[in-house]
N, C-alpha and C positions, 0 to 999 in steps of 0.2 A: 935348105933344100926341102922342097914338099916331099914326101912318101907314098906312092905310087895309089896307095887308095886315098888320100888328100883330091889329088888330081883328078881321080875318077868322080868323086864325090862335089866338085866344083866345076866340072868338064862344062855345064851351062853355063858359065861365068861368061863363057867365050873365050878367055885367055888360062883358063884352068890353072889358075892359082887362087887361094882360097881369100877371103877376105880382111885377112889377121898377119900377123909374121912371126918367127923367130928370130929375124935379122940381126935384133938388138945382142947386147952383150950378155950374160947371166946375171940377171938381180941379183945384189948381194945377202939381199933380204930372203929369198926365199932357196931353198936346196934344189939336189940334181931331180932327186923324185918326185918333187913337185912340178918342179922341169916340163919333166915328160911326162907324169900323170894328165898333166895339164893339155898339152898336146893333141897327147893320146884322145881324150874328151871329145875334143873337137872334130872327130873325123868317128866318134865311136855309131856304127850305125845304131845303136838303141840310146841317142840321144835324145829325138823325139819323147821317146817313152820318160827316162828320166827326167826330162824337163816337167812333164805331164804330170808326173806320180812327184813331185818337188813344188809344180806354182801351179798347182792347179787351178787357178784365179785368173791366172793368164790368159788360157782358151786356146786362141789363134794366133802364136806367136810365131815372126819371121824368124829365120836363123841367124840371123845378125843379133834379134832381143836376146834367142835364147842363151846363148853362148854370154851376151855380157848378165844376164839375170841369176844364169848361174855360177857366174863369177869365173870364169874361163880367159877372160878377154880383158882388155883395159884400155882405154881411148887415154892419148897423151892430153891433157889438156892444151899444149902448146900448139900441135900443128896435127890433132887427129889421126895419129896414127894408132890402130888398131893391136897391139902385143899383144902375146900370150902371153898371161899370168908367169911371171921368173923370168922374163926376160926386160932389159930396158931399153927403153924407145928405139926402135930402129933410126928414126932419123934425128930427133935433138942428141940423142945416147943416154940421158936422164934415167935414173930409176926412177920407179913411180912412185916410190915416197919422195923423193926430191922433185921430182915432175907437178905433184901436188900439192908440195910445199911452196914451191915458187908458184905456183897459182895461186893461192890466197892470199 
């Protein structure tokens, strides 16, 4: 379930759900804190800023880049689905080290 500033902060989407999920199940690879540090990131308004003060190379980055540049995010290889870091694919169910191991 998004958290009520997720929703405000995507509200232009049109469907006000953000671009990512937690659907999947808990990585087993990564902890609870990581979890939700991870989350929490993603909706932290002074995102911008630490993306900036991190890749400053970057410039004019969308928030789709920024989130995966800063390692927030993780695309399944299999069918693109966008996780947040500790979580595994919402829709194959893969962790992303097995998501990425069965892609090579």
């Amino acid at each position: 379930m998004t958290e009520p500033r997720a929703a405000f902060l995507f509200a232009g989407l049109g469907d006000a759900r953000p671009p990512w999920t937690v659907a999947g199940a808990p990585d087993p690879d990564y902890d609870d804190a990581t979890r939700v540090s991870h989350q929490a990131l993603l909706t932290d308004p002074n995102l911008l800023v630490c993306f900036r003060r991190r890749v400053p190379e970057h410039g004019h980055a969308g928030y789709d880049e920024m989130v995966r540049v800063l390692g927030y995010v993780w695309d399944c290889p299999h069918d693109a689905t966008a996780n947040v870091i500790g979580h595994c694919c919402a829709t194959c169910r893969r962790s992303r080290a097995a998501a990425e191991a069965d892609d090579g």
